[in-house]
PDB file of N, CA, C and O in Angstrom:
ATOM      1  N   UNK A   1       3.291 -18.033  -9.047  1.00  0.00           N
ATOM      2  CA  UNK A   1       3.286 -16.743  -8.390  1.00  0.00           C
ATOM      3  C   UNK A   1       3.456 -15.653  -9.438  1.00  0.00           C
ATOM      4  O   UNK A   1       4.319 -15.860 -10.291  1.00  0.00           O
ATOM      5  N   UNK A   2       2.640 -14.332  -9.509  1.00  0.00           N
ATOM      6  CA  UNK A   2       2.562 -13.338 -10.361  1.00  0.00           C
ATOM      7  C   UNK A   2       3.747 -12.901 -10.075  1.00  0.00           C
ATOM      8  O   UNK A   2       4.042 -13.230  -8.925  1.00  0.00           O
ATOM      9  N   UNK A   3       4.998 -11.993 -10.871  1.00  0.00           N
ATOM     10  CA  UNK A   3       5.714 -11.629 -10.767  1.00  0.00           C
ATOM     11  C   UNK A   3       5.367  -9.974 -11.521  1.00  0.00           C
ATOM     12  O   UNK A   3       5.009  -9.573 -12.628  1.00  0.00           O
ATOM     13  N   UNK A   4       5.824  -9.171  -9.778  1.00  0.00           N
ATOM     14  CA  UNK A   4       5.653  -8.092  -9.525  1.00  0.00           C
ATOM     15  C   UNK A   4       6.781  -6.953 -10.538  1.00  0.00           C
ATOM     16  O   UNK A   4       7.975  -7.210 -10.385  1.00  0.00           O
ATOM     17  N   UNK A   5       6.559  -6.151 -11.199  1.00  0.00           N
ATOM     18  CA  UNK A   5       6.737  -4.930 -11.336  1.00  0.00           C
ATOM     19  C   UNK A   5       7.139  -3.731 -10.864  1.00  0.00           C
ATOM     20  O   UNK A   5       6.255  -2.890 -11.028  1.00  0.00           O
ATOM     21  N   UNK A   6       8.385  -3.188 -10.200  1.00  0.00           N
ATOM     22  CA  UNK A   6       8.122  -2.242  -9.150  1.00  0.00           C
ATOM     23  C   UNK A   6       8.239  -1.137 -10.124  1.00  0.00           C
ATOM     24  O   UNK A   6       8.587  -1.404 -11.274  1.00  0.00           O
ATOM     25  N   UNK A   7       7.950   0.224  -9.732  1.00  0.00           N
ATOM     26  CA  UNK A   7       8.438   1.284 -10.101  1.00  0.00           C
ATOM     27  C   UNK A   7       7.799   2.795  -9.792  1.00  0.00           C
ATOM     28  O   UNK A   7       6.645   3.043 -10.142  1.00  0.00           O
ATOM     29  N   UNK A   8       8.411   3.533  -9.288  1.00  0.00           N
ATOM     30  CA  UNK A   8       8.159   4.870  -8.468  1.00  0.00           C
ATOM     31  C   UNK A   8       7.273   4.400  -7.326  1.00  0.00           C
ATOM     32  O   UNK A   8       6.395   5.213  -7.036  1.00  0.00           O
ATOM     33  N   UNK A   9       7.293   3.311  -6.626  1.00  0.00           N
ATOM     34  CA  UNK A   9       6.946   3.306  -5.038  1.00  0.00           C
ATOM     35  C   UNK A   9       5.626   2.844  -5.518  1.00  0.00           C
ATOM     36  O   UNK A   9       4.703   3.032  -4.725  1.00  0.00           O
ATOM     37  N   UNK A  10       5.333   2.272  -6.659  1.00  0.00           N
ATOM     38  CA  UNK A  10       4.333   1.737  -6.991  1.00  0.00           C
ATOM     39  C   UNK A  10       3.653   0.355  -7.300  1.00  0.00           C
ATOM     40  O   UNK A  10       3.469   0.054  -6.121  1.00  0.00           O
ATOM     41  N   UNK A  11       3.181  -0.632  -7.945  1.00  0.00           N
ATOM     42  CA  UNK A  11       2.688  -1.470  -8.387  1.00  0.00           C
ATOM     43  C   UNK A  11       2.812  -1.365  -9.872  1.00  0.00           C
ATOM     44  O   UNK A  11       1.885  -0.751 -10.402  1.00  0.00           O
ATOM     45  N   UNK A  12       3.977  -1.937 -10.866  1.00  0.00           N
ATOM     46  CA  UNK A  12       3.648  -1.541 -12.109  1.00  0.00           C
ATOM     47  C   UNK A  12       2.700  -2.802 -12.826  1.00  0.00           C
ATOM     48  O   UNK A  12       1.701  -3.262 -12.272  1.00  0.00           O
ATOM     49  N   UNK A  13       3.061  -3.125 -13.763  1.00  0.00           N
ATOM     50  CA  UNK A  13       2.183  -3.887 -14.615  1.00  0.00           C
ATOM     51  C   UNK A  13       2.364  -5.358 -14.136  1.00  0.00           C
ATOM     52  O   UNK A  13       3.467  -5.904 -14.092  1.00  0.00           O
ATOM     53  N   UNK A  14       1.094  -6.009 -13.749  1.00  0.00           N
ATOM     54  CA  UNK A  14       0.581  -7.217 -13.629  1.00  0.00           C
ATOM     55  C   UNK A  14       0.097  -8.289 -14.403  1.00  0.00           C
ATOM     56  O   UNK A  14      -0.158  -9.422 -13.995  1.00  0.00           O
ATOM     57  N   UNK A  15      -0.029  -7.786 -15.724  1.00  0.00           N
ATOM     58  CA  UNK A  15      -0.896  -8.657 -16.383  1.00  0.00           C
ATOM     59  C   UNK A  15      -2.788  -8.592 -16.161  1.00  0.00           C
ATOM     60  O   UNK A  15      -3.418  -7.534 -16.169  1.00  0.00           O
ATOM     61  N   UNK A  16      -3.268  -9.649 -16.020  1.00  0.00           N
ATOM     62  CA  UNK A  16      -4.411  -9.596 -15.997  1.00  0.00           C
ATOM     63  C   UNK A  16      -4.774 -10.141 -14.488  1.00  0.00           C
ATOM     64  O   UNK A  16      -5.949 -10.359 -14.191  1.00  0.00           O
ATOM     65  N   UNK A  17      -3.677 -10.355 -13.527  1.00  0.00           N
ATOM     66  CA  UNK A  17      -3.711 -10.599 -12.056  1.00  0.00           C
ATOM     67  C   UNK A  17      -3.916  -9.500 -11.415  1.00  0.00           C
ATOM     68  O   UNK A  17      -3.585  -8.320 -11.533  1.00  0.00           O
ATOM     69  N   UNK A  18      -4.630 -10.234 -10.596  1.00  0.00           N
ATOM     70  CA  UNK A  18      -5.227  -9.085  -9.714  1.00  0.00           C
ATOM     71  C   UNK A  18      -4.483  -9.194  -8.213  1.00  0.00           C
ATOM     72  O   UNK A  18      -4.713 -10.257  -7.636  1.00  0.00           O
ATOM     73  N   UNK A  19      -3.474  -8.077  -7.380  1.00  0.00           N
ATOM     74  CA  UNK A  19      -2.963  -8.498  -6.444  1.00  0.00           C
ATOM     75  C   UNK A  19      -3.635  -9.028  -5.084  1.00  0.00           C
ATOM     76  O   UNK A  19      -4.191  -8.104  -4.491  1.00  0.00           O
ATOM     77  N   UNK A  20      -3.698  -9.826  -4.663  1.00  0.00           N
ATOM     78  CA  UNK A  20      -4.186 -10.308  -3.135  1.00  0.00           C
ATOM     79  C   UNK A  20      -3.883  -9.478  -2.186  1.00  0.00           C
ATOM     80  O   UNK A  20      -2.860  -8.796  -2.252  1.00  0.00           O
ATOM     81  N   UNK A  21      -4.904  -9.404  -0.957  1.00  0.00           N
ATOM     82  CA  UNK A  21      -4.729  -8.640   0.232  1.00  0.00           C
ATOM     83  C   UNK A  21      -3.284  -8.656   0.696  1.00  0.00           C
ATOM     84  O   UNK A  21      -2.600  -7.682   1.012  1.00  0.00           O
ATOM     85  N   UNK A  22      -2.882 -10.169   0.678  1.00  0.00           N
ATOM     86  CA  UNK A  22      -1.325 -10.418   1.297  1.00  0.00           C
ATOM     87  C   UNK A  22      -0.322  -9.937   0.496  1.00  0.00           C
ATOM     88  O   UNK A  22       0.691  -9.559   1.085  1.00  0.00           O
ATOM     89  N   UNK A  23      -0.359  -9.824  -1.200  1.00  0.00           N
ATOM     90  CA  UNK A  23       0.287  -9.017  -1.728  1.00  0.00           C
ATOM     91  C   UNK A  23       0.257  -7.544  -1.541  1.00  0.00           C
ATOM     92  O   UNK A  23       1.296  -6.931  -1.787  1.00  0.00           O
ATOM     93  N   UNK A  24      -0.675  -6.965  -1.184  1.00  0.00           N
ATOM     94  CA  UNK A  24      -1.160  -5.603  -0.286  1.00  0.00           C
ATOM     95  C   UNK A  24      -0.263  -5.256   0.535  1.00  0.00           C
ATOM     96  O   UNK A  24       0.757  -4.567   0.549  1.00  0.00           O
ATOM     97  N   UNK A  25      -0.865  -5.884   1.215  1.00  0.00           N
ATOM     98  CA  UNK A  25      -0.301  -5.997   2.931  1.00  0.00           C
ATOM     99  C   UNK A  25       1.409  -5.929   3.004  1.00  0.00           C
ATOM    100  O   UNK A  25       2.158  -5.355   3.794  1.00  0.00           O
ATOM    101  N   UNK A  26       1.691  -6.854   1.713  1.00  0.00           N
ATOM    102  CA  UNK A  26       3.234  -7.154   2.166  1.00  0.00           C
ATOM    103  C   UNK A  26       4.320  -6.047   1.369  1.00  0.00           C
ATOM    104  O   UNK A  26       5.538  -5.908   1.473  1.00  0.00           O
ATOM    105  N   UNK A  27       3.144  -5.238   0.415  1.00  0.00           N
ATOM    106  CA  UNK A  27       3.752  -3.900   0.136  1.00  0.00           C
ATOM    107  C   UNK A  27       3.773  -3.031   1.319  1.00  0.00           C
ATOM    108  O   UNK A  27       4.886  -2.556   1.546  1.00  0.00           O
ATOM    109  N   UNK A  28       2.789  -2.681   2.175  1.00  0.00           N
ATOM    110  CA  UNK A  28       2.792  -1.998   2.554  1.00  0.00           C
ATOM    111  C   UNK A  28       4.029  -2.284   3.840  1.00  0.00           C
ATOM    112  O   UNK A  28       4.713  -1.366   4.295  1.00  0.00           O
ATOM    113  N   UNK A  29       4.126  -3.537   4.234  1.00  0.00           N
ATOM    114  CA  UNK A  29       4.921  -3.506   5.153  1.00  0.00           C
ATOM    115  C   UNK A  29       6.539  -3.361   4.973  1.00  0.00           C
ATOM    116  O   UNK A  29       7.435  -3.210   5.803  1.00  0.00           O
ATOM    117  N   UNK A  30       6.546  -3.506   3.041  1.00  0.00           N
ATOM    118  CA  UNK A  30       8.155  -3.182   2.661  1.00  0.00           C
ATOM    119  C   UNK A  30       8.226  -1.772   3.036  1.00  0.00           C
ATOM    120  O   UNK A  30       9.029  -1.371   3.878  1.00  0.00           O
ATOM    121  N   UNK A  31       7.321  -0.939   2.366  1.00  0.00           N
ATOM    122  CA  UNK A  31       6.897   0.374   2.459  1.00  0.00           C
ATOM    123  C   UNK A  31       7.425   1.191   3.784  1.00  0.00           C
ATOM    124  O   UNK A  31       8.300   2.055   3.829  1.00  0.00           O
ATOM    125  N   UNK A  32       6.248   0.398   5.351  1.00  0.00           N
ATOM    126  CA  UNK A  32       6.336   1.018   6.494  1.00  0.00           C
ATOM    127  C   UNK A  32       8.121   0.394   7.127  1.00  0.00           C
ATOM    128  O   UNK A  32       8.676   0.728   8.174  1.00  0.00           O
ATOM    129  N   UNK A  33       8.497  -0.305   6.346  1.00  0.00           N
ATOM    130  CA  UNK A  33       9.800  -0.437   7.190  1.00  0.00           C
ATOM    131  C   UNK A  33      11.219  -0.348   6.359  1.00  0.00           C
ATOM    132  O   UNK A  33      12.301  -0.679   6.844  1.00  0.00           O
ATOM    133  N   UNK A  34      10.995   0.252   4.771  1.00  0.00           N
ATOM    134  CA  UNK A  34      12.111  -0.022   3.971  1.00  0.00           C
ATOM    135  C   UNK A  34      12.880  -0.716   3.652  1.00  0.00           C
ATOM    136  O   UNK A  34      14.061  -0.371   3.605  1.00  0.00           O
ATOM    137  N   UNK A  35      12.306  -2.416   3.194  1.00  0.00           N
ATOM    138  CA  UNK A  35      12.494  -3.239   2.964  1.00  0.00           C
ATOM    139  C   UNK A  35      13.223  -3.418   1.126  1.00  0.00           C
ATOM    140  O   UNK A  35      12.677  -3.910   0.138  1.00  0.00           O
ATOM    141  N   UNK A  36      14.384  -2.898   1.247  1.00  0.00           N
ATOM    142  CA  UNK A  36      14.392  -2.897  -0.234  1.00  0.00           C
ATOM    143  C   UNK A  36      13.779  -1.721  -1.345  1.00  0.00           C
ATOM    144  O   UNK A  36      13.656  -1.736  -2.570  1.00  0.00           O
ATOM    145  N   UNK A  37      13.421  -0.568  -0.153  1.00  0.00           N
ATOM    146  CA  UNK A  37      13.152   0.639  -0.968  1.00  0.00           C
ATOM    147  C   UNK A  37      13.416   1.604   0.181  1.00  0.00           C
ATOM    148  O   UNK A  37      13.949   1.338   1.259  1.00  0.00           O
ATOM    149  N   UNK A  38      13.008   2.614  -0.187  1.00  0.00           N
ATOM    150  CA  UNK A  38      13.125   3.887   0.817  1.00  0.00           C
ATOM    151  C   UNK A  38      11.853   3.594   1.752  1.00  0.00           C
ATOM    152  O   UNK A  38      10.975   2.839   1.333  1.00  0.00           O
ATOM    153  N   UNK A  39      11.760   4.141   2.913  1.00  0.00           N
ATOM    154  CA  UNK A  39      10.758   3.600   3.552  1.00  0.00           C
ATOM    155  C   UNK A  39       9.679   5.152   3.164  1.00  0.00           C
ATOM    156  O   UNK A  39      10.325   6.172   2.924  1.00  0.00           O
ATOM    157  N   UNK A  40       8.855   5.211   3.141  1.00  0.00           N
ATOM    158  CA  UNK A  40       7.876   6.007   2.451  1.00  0.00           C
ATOM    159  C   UNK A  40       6.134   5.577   3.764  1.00  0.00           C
ATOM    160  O   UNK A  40       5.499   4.523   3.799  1.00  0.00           O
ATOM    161  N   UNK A  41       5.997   6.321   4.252  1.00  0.00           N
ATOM    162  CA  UNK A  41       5.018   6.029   5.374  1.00  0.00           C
ATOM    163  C   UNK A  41       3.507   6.370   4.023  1.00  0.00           C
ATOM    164  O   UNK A  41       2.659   5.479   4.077  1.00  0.00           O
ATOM    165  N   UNK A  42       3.247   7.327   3.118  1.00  0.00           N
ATOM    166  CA  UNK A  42       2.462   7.169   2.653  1.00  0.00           C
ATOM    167  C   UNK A  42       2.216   5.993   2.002  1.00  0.00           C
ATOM    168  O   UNK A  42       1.207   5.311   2.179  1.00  0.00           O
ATOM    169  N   UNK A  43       3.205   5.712   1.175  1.00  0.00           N
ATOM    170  CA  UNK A  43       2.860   4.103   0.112  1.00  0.00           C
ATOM    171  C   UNK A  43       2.285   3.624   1.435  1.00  0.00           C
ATOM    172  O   UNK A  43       1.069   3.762   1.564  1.00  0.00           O
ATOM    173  N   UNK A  44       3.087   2.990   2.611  1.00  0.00           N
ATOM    174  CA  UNK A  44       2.608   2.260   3.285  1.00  0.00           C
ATOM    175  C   UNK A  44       1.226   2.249   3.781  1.00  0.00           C
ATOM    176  O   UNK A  44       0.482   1.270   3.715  1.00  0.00           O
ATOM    177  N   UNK A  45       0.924   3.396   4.283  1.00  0.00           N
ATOM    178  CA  UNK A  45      -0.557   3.497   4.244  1.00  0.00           C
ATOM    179  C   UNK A  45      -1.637   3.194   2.957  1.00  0.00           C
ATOM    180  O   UNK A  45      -2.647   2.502   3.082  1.00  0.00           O
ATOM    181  N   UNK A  46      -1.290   3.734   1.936  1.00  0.00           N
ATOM    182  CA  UNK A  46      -1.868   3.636   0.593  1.00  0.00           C
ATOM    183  C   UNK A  46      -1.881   1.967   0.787  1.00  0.00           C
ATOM    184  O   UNK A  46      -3.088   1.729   0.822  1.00  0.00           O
ATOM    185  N   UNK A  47      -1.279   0.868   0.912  1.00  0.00           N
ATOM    186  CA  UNK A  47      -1.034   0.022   0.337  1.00  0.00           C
ATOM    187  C   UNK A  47      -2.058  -1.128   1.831  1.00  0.00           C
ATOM    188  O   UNK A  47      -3.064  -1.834   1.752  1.00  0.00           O
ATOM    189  N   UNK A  48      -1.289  -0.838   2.799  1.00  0.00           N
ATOM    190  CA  UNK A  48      -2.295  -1.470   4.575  1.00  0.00           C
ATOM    191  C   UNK A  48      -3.847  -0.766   3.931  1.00  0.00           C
ATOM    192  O   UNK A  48      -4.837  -1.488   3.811  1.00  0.00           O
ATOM    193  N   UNK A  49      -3.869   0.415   3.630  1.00  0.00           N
ATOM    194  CA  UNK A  49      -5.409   0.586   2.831  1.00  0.00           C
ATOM    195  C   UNK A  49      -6.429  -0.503   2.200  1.00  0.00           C
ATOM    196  O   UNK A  49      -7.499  -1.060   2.445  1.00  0.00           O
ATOM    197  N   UNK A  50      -5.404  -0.442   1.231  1.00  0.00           N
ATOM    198  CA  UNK A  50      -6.085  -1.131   0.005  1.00  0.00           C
ATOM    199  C   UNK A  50      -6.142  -2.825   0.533  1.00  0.00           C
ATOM    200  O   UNK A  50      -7.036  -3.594   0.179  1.00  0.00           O
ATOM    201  N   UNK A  51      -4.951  -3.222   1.480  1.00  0.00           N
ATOM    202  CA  UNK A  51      -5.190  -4.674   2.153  1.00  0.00           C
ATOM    203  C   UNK A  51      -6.097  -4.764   2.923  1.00  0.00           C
ATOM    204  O   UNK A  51      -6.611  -5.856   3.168  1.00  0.00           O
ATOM    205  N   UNK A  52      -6.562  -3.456   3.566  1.00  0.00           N
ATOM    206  CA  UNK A  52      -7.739  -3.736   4.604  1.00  0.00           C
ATOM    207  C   UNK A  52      -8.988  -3.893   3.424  1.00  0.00           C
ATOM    208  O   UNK A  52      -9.564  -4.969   3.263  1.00  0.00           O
ATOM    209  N   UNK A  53      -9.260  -2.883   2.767  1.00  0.00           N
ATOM    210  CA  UNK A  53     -10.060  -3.072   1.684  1.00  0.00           C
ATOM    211  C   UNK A  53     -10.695  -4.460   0.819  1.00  0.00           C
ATOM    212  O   UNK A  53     -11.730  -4.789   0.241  1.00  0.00           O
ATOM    213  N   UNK A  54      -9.386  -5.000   1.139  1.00  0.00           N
ATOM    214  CA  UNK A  54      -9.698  -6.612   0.422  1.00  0.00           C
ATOM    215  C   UNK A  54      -9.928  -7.370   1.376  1.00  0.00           C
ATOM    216  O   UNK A  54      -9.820  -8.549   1.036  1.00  0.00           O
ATOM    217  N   UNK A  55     -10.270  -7.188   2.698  1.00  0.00           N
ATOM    218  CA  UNK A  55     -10.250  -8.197   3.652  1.00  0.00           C
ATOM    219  C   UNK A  55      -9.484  -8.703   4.876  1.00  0.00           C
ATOM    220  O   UNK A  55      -9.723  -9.474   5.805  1.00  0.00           O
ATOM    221  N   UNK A  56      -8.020  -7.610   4.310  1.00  0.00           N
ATOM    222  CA  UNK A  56      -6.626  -7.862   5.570  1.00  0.00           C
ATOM    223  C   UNK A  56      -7.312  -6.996   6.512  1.00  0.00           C
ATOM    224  O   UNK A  56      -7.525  -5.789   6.394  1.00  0.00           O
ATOM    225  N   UNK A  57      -7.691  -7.925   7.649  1.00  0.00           N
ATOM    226  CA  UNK A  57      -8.038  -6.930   9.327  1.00  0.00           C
ATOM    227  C   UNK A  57      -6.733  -6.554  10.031  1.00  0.00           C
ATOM    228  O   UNK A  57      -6.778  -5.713  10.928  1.00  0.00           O
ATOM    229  N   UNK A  58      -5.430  -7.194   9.638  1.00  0.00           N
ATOM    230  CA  UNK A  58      -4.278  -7.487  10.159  1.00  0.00           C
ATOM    231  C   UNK A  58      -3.855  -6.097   9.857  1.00  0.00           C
ATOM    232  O   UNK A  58      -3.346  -5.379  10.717  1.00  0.00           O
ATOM    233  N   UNK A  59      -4.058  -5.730   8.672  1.00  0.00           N
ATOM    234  CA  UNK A  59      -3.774  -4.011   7.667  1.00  0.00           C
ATOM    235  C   UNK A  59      -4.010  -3.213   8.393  1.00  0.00           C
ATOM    236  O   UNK A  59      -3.214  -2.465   8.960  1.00  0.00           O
ATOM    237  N   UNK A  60      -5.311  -3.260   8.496  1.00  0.00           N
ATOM    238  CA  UNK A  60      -6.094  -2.060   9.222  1.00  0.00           C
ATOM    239  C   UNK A  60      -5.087  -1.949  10.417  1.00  0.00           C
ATOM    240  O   UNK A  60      -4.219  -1.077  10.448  1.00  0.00           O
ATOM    241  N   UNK A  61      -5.216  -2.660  11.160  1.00  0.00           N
ATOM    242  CA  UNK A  61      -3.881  -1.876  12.610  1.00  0.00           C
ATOM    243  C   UNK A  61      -2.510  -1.726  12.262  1.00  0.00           C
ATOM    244  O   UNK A  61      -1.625  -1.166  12.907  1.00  0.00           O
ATOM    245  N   UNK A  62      -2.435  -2.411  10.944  1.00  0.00           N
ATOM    246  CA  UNK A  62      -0.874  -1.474  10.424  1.00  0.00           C
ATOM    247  C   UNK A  62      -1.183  -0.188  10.312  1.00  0.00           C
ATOM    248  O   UNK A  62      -0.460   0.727  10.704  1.00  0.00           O
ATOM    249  N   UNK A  63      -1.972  -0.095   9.921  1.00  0.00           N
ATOM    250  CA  UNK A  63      -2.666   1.495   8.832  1.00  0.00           C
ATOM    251  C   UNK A  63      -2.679   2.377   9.920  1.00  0.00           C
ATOM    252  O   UNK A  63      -1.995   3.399   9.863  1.00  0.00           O
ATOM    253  N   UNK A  64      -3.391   2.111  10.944  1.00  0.00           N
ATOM    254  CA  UNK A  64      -3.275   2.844  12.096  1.00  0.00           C
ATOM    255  C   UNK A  64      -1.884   3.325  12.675  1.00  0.00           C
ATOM    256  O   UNK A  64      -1.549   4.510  12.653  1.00  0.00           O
ATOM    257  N   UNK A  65      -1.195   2.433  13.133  1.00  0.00           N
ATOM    258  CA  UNK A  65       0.103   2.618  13.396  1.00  0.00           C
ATOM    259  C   UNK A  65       0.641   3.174  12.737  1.00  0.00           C
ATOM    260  O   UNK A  65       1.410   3.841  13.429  1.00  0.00           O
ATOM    261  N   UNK A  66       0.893   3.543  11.052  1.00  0.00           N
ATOM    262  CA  UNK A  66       1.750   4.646  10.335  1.00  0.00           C
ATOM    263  C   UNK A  66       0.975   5.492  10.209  1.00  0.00           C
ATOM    264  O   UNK A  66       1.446   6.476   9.638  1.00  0.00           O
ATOM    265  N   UNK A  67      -0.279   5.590  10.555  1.00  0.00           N
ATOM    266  CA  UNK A  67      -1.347   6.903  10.701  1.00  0.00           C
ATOM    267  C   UNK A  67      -0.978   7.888  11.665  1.00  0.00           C
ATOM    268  O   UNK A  67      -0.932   9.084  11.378  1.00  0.00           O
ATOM    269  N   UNK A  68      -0.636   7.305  13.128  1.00  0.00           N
ATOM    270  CA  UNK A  68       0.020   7.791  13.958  1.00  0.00           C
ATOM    271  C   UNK A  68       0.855   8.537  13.728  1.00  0.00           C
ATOM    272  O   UNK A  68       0.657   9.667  14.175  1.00  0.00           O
ATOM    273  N   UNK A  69       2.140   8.314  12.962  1.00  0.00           N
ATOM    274  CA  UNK A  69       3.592   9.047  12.473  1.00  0.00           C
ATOM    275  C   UNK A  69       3.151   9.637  11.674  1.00  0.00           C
ATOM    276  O   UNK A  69       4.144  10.153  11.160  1.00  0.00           O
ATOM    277  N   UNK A  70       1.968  10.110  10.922  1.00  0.00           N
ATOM    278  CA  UNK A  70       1.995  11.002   9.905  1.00  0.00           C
ATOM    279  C   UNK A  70       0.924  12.091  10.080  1.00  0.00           C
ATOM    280  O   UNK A  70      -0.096  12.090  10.770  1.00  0.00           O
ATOM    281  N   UNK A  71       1.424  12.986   9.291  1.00  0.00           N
ATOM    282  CA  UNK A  71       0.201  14.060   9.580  1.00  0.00           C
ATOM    283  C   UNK A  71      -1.038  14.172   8.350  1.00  0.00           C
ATOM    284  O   UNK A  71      -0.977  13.534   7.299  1.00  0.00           O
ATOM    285  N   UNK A  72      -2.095  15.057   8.689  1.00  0.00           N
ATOM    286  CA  UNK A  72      -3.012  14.728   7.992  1.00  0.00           C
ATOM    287  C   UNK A  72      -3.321  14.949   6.987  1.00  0.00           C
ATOM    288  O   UNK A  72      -4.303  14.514   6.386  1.00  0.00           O
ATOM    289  N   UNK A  73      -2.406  15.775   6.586  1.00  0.00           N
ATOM    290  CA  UNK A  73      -2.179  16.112   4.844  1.00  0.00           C
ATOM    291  C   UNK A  73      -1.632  14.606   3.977  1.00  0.00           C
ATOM    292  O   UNK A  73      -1.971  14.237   2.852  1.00  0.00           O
ATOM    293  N   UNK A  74      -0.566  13.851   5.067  1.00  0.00           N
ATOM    294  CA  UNK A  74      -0.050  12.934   4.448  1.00  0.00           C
ATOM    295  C   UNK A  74      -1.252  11.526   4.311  1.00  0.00           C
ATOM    296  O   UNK A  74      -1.239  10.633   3.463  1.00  0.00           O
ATOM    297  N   UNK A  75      -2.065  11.691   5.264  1.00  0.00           N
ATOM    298  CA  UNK A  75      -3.137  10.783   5.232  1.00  0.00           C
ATOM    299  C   UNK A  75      -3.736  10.915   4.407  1.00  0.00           C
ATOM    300  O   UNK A  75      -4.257   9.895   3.955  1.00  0.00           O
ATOM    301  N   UNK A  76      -3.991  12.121   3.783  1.00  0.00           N
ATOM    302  CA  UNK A  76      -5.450  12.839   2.854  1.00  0.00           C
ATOM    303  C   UNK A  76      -4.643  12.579   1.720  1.00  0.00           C
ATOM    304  O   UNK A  76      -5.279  12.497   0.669  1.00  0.00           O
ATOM    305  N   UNK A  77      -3.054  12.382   1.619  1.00  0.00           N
ATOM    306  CA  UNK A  77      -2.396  11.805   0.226  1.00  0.00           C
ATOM    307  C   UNK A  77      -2.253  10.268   0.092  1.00  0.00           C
ATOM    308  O   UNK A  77      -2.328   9.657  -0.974  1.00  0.00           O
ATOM    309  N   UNK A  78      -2.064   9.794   1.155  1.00  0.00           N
ATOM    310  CA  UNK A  78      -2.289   8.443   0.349  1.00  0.00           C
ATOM    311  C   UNK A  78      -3.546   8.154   0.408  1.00  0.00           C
ATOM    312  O   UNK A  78      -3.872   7.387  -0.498  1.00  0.00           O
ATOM    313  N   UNK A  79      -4.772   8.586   1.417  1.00  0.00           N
ATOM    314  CA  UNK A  79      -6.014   7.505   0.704  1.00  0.00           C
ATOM    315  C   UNK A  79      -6.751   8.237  -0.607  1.00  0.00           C
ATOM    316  O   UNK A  79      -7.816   7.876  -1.108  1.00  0.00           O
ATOM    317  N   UNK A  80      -5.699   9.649  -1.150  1.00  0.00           N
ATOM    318  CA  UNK A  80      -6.348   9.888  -2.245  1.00  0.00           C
ATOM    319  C   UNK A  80      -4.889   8.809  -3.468  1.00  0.00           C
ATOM    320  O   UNK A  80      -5.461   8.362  -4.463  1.00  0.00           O
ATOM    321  N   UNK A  81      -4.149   8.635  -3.454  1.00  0.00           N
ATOM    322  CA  UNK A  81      -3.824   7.753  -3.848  1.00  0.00           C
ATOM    323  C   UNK A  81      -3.871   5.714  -4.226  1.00  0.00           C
ATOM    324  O   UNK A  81      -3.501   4.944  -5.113  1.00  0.00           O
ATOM    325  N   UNK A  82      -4.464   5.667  -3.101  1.00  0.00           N
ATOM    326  CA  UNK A  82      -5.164   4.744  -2.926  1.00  0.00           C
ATOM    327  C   UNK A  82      -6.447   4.622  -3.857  1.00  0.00           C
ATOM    328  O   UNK A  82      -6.809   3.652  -4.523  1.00  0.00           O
ATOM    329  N   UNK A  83      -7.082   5.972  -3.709  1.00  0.00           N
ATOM    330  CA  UNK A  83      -8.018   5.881  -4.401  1.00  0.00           C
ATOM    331  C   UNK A  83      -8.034   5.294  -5.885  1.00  0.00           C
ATOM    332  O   UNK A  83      -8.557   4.347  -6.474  1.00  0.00           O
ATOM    333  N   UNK A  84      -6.891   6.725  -6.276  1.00  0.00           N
ATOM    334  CA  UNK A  84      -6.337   6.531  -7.924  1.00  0.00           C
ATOM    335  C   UNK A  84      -5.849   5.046  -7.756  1.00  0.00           C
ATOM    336  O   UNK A  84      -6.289   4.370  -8.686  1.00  0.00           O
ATOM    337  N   UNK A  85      -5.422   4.636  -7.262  1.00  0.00           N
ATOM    338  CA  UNK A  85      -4.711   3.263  -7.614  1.00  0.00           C
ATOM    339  C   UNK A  85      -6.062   2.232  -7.398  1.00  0.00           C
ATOM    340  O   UNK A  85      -5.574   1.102  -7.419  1.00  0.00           O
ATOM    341  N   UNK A  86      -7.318   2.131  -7.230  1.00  0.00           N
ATOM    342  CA  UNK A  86      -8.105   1.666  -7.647  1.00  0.00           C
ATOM    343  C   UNK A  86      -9.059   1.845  -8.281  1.00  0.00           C
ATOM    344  O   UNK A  86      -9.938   0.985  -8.233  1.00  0.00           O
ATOM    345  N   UNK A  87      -9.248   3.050  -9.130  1.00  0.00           N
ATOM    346  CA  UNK A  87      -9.847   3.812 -10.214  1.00  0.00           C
ATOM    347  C   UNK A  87      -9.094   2.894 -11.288  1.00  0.00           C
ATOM    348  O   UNK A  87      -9.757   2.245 -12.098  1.00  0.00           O
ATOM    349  N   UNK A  88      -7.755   2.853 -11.278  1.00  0.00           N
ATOM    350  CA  UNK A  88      -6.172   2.417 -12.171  1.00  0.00           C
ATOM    351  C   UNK A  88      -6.891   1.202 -12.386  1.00  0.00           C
ATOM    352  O   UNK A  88      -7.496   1.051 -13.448  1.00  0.00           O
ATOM    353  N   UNK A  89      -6.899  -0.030 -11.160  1.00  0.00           N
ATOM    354  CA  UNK A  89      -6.739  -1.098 -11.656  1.00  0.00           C
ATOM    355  C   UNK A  89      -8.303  -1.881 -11.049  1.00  0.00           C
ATOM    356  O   UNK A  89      -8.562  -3.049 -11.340  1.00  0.00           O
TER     357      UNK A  89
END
C-alpha cells in the first residue's frame, strides 16, 4: 500500500503512484465528514470529483450531496482546484 502524505488539505508527495479512485473517494469522504482533519466541504468535493473522474459512480452522488451544502462560488473553487490538482499530477 502507497503511503500517503498529507498536508494543507491536500495530497502531498506519492512517489511515482498514482492514487486510485478509492483512494479519491476515501479522501473525499475524510474531507465531507472530518475524519481526522477539519471537515472542509470543498476538498471534499475536489476530491468525490476527481473519484468520479477515475471511474467512482459511488463519488459522483457524494459530490452531489456536498454540492448541495455549498454555494457556487465554493463549487467554482474546488472544481477549479481539482483542476490544478490534475494539471499537478
Amino acid at each position: 500500500m502507497a503511503r500517503w502524505e498529507m498536508g494543507d488539505a491536500d495530497i502531498g508527495s506519492m512517489g511515482r503512484t498514482q492514487p486510485s479512485a478509492k483512494d479519491l473517494f476515501d479522501l473525499g469522504i475524510m474531507f465531507s465528514s472530518g475524519l481526522g482533519v477539519e471537515t472542509d466541504l470543498i476538498a471534499a468535493h475536489k476530491w468525490f470529483n476527481l473519484a468520479a473522474a477515475t471511474g467512482d459512480n459511488e463519488a459522483t452522488q457524494y459530490r452531489r450531496e456536498v454540492a448541495r451544502e455549498m454555494s457556487e462560488a465554493d463549487i467554482a473553487e474546488a472544481q477549479r482546484a481539482a483542476r490544478e490538482w490534475l494539471r499537478a499530477h
